[in-house]
C-alpha positions in Angstrom: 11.2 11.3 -23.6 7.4 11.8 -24.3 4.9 11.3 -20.7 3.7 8.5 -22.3 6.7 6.0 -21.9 6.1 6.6 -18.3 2.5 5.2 -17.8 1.4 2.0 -17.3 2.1 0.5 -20.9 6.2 1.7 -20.1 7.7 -0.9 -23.0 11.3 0.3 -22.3 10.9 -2.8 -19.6 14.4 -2.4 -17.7 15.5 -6.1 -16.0 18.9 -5.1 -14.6 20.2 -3.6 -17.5 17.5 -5.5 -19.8 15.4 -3.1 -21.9 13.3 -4.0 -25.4 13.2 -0.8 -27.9 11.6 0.6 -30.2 12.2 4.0 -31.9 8.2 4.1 -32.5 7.8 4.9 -29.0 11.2 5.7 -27.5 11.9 9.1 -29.0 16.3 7.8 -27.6 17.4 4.7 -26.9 17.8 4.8 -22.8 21.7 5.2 -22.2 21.6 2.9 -19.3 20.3 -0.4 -20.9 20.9 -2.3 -24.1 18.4 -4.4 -26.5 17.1 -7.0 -24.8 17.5 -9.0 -28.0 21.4 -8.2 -27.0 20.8 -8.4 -23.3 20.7 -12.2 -22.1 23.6 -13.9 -23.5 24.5 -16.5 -21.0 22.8 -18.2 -17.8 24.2 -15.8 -15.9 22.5 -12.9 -17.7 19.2 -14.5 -17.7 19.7 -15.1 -13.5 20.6 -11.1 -13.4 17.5 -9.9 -15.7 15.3 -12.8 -13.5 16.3 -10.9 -9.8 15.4 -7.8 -11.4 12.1 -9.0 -12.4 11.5 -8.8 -8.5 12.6 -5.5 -7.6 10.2 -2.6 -8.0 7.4 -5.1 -6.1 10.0 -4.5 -2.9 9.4 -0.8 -3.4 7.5 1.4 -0.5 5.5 2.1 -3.3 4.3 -1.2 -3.6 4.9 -4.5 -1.1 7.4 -2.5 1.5 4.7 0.1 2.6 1.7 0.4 0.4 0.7 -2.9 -0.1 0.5 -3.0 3.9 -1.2 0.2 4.3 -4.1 -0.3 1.8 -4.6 -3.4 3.4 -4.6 -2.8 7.2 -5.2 0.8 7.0 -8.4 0.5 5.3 -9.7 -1.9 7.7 -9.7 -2.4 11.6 -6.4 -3.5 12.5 -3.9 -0.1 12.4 -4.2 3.7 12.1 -2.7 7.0 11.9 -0.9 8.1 14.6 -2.5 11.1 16.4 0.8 13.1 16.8 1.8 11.8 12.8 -1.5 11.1 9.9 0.6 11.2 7.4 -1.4 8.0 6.4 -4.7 10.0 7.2 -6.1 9.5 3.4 -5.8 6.0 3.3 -7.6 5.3 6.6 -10.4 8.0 5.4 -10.4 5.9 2.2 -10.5 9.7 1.2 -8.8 8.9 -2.7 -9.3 11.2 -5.4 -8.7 10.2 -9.2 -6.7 13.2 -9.3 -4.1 12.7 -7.0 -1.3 10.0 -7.9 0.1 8.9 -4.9 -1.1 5.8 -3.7 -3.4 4.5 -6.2 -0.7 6.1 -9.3 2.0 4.7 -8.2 0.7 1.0 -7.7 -0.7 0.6 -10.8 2.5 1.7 -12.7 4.5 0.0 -10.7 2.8 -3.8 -11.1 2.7 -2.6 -15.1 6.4 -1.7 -14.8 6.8 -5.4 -13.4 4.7 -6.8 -15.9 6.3 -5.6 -18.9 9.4 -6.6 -17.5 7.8 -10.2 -17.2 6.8 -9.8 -21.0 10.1 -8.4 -22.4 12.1 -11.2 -20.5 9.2 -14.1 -22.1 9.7 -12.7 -25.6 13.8 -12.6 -25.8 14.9 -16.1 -23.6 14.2 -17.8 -26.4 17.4 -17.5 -28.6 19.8 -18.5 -25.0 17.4 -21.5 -24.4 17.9 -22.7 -27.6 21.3 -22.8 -27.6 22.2 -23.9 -23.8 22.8 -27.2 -22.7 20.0 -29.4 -20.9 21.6 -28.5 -17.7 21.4 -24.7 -18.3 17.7 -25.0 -20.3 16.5 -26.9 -16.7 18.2 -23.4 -14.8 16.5 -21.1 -17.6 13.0 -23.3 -17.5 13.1 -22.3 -13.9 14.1 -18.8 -14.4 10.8 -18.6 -16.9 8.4 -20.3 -14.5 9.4 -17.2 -11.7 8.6 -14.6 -15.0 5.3 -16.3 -15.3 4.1 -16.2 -11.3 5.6 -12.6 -11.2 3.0 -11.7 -13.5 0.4 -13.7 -12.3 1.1 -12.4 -8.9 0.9 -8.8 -10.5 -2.7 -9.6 -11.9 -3.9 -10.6 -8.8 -2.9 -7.5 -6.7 -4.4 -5.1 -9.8 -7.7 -7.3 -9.5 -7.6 -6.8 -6.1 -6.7 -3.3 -5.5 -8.2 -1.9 -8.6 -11.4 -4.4 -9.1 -14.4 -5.4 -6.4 -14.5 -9.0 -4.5 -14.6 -11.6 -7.2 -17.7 -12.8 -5.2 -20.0 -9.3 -5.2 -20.8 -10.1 -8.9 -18.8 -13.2 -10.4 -15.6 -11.1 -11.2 -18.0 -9.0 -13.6 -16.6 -5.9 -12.7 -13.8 -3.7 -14.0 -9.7 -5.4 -13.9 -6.5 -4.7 -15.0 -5.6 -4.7 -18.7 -4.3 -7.8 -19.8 -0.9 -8.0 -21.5 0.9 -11.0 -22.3 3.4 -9.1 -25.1 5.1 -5.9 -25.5 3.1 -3.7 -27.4 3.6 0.2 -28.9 2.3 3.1 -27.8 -0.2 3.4 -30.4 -1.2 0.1 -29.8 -1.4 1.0 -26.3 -3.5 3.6 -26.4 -6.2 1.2 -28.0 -5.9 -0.8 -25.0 -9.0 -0.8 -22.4 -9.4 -3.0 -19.5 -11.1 -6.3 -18.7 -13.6 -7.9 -16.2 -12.3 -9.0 -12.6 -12.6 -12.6 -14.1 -10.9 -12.3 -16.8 -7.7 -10.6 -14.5 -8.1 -13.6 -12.1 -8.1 -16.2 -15.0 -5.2 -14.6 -16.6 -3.2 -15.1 -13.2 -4.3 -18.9 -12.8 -2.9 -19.5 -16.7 0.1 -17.4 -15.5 0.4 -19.5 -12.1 -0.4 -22.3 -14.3 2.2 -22.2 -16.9 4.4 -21.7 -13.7 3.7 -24.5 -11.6 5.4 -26.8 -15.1 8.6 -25.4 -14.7 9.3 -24.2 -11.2 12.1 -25.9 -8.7 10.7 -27.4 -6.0 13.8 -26.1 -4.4 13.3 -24.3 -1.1 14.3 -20.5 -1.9 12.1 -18.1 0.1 13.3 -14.7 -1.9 12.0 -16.0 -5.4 9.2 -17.5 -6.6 9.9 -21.9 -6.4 6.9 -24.5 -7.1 5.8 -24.4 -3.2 5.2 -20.7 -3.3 3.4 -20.9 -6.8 0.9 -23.3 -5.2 0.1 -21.4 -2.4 -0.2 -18.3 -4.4 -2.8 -20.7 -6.7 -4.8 -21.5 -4.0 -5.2 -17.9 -2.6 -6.6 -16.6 -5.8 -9.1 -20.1 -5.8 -10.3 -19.1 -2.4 -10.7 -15.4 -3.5 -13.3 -16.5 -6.7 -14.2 -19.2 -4.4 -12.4 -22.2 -6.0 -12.7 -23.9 -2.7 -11.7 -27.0 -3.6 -8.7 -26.5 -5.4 -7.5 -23.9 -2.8 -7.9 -26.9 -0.3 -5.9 -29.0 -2.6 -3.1 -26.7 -3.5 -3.0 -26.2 0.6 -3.0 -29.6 1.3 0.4 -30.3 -1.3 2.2 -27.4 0.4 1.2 -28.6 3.8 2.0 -32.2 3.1 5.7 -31.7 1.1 6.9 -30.8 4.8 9.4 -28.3 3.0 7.8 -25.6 5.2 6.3 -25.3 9.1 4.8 -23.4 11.2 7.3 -21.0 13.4 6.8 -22.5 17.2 5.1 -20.3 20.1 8.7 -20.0 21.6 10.4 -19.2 18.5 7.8 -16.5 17.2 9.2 -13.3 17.8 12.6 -13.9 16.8 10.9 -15.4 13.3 10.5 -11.6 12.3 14.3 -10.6 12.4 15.2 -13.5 10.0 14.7 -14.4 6.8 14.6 -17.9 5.0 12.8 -19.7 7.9 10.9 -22.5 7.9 8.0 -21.2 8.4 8.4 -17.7 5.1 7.2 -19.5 1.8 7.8 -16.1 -0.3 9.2 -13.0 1.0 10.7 -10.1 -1.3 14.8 -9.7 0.0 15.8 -6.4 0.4 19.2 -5.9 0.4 21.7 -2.5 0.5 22.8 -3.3 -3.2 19.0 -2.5 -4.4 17.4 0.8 -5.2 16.6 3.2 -2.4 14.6 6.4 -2.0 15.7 10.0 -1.4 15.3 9.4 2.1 18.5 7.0 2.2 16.5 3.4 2.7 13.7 1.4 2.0 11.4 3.4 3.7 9.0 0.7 4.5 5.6 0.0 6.8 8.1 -1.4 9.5 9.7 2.5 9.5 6.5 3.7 10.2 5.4 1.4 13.3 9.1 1.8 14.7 9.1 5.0 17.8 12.2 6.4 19.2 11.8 7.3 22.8 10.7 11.5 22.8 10.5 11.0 18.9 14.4 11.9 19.1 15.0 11.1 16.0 12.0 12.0 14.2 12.0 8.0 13.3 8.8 6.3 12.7 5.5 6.2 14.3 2.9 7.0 12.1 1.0 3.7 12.5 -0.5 2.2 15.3 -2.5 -1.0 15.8 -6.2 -0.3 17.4 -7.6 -0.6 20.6 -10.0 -3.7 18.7 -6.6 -5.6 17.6 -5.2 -5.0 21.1 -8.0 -6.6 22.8 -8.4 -9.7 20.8 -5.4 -11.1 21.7 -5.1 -13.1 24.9 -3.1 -13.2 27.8 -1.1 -15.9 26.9 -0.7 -15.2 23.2 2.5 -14.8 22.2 1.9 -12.2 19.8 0.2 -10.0 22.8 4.4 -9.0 23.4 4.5 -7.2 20.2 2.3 -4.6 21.7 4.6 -2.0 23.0 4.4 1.4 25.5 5.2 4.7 23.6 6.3 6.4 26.2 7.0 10.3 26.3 8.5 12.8 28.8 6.7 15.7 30.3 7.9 19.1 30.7 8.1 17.8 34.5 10.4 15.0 33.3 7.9 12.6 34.2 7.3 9.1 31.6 3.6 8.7 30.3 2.1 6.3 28.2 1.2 8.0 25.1 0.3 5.3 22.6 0.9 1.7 21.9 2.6 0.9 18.7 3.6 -2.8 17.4 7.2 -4.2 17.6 6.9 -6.5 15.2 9.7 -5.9 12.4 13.3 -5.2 14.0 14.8 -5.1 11.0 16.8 -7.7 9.1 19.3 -9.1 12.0 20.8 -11.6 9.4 22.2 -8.7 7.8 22.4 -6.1 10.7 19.8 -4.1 8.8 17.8 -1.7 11.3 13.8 -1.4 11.4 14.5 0.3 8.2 14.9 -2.9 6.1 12.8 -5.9 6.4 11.7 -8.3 3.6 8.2 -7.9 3.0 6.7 -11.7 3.9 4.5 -12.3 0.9 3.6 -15.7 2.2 3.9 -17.8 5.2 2.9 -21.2 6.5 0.5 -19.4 8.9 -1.3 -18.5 5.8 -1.4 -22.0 4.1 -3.2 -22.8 6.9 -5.5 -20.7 7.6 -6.3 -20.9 3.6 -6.8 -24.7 3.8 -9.0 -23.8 6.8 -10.9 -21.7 5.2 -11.8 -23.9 2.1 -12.4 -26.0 4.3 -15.1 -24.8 6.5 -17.2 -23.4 3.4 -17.4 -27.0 2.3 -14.5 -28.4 0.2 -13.4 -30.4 3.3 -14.5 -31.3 6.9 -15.2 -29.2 9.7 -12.7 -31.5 11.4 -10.0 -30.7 8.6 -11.1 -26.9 9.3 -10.4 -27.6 13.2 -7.3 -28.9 12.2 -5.8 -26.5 10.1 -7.0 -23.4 12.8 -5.6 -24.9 15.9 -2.2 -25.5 14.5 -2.0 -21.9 13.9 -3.8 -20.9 17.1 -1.9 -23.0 19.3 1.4 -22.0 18.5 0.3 -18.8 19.2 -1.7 -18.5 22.7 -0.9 -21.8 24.9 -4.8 -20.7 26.1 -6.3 -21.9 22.6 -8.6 -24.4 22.5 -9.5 -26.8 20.0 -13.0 -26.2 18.3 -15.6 -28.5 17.5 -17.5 -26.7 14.7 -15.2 -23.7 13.6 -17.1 -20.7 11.4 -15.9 -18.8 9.1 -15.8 -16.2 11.5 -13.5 -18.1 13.9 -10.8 -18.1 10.8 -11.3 -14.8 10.1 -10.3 -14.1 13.6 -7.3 -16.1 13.8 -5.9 -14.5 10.4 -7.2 -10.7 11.8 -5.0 -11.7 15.1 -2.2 -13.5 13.0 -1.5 -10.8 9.9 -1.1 -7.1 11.5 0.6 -5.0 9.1 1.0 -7.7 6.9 -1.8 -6.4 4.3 -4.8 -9.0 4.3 -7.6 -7.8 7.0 -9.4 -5.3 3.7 -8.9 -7.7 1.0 -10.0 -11.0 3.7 -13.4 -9.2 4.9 -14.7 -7.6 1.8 -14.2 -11.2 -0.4 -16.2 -12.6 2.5 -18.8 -9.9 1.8 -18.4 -8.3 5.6 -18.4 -5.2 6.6 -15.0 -3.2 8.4 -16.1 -0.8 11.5 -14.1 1.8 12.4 -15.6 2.8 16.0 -14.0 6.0 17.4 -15.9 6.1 20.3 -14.7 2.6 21.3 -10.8 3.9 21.1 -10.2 7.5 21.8 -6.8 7.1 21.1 -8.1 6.8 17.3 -7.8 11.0 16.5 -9.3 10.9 13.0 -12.8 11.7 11.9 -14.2 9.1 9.4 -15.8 9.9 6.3 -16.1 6.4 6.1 -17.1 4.5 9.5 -18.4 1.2 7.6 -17.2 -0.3 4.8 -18.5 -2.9 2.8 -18.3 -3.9 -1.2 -21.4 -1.7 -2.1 -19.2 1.3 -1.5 -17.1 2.6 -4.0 -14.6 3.5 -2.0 -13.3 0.1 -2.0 -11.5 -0.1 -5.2 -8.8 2.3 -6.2 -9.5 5.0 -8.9 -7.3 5.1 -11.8 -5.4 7.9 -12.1 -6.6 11.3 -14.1 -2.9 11.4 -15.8 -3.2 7.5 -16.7 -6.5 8.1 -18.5 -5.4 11.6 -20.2 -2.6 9.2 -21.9 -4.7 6.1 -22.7 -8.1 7.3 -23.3 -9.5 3.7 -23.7 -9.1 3.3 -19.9 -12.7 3.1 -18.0 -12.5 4.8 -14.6 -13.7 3.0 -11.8 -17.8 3.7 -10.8 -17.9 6.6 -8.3 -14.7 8.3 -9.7 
């Protein structure tokens, strides 16, 4: 097959066996997938190509490792182990439109998803049609998950590959916007919009969800709850306040979800479908792995074994600034864990502290290896509605509210404040979301700026190109690849590229 069919405009769109073809483009028709004209004949098809919608999000390419990385990496909460920097670019925000690692392989991946999204839209039409109103209420459903799996991909490329909505109004470089299949020579045509426009393409897609989703609790796929939460994160990111306050406030009030207690908080991480996880991608041993026999994921990475026995893990390690801000009494202080190694005297030293946060998936007696990447949780609706809040769509006593019933079930020390700042929020979600991807993305849409202060944590063994970052630095958004450009010549690169 020509290069082309594996760039970001990829039309062969497989969805568990789904895939829409064209001999314009597709120089053979792919021997492991059928028309998708062909492909969803029954309910039970549509379900099938619906999961698979889902599945290259849960890659480490994408929410299992990168996502995480590029959003705590880049900012103050975690960095490269000394004795392993495998991650040393991404804390150096050293990226180079040549290489097509991190940057390449995101934005195929949320086009892969996306084409998926449109290949599924254009072909359920025949089965609605002809189901019954039970199965066209199952399928309706099924549709309104296509729909926020695309508007969730538009976000991410506006965030990853665009600046804050807020440094200029969204004026700056997006995504390129499809809502159809299209062929290659159409494709090459193709050129990318504004930030606004990406956002405003997500908000039709959540949107056109919201109509059709169950209000069904189902943590693994997208249901109405999650839509709305995922709304009113993209309002408070082009600064919608006050429908990112109401979206919060109807997730808050539906009491379908709550907040995980102090005493229950570290066993939260080793389950999934809890009260408290509005979205979180399920992996599972039936999915796709890597070459290195698992999901290799974020949670791999922050996992030691005692002398490195087992050559598992610790590459990542939260700094010396997260460490500190937590209290005595905060239950997510006993995350923090001793990495301890053996001299040659057979003595035990401290060497580093790394963060126990994922054990794996104990549901499912999956190791570190496996755990479902939380996309959303309660803590996050809150801190959202607290947020809006306190730059104006509400009270500050709605925005005292919303903090302490995060803070509180958290440190037993937290205290109740009278006139919370944005600051005070951002503090709560820098101590609340380690590894979890949201410290870059939640100062640079504030317009703050991330320190990196090697003095202040020796441990901290690289040397920064980059000790400040703010959004005048262009640094901040990902290039696009050389190779993706080469294909699609339309494609504007990113200022400083």
């Amino acid at each position: 097959m020509k290069k082309f069919i594996y760039s970001i405009f990829v039309i062969t769109a497989l969805v568990g066996g789904l895939c829409s073809c064209n001999s314009s483009f597709l120089d053979t028709k792919p021997t492991n997938a059928v028309p998708a004209s062909e492909a969803m004949t029954n309910v039970a098809d549509a379900g099938v190509a619906c999961n698979g919608l889902y599945t290259p999000l849960k890659y480490y390419t994408m929410y299992s490792t990168y996502f995480a990385v590029l959003g705590d990496m880049r900012s103050d909460v975690l960095y490269p182990a000394k004795n392993n920097q495998g991650f040393k670019t991404v804390y150096n925000l050293q990226f180079d439109k040549v290489q097509n690692t991190y940057f390449g392989s995101i934005w195929m991946g949320y086009y892969e998803v996306i084409n998926r999204c449109n290949t599924y839209l254009e072909n359920i039409g025949p089965l609605y049609d002809k189901s019954s109103s039970k199965d066209q209420a199952i399928i309706d459903d099924y549709i309104g998950q296509c729909y926020a799996v695309r508007g969730l991909c538009y976000f991410d490329l506006a965030r990853f590959y665009g600046y804050p909505y807020a440094k200029d109004n969204g004026a700056s470089l997006g995504a390129v916007i499809l809502t159809n299949t299209i062929s290659a020579s159409e494709a090459k045509e193709m050129s990318r919009s504004t930030v606004a426009q990406t956002y405003e393409r997500a908000i039709a897609d959540f949107g056109e969800a919201v109509g059709r989703l169950s209000k069904d609790k189902n943590s693994g796929h997208f249901n109405y709850w999650a839509a709305k939460a995922m709304l009113a994160k993209i309002q408070l990111y082009m600064g919608d306040n006050i429908g990112a306050l109401a979206n919060c406030k109807e997730v808050i009030n539906s009491g379908v979800y709550s907040l995980v207690s102090r005493d229950g908080y570290i066993d939260y991480w080793g389950h999934e479908n809890q009260p408290e996880t509005v979205l979180e991608f399920l992996i599972s041993l039936k999915g796709d792995i890597d070459g290195d026999g698992g999901f290799y994921t974020i949670y791999h990475d922050l996992h030691f074994s005692k002398n490195n026995e087992d050559n598992d893990g610790h590459c990542i390690v939260p700094t010396k600034k997260y460490r500190e801000s937590l209290g005595e009494k905060d239950i997510r202080r006993t995350m923090l864990k001793e990495y301890i190694l053996t001299n040659a005297q057979g003595e035990d030293y401290v060497q580093e502290i790394w963060l126990n946060k994922f054990p794996g998936n104990l549901d499912k007696g999956f190791t570190f290896r496996r755990n479902n990447a939380k996309v959303l949780r309660m803590s996050d609706v809150y801190l959202m509605a607290a947020e809006a809040a306190v730059k104006g769509a509400g009270t500050k006593e709605e925005a005292a509210n919303y903090l302490y019933a995060v803070a509180s079930r958290r440190d037993s020390d937290a205290q109740k404040l009278a006139n919370p700042t944005l600051d005070d929020i951002l503090l709560e979600r820098f101590k609340e979301f380690p590894a979890e991807g949201q410290r870059f993305f939640d100062m640079l849409r504030n317009g703050k700026t991330i320190t990196h202060d090697m003095g202040y944590d020796p441990e901290d063994g690289v040397a920064l190109t980059y000790p400040k970052v703010d959004w005048d630095k262009h640094i901040v958004v990902l290039p696009i690849a050389e190779s993706e450009i080469a294909i699609h010549p339309n494609l504007q690169q990113n200022p400083g590229y």
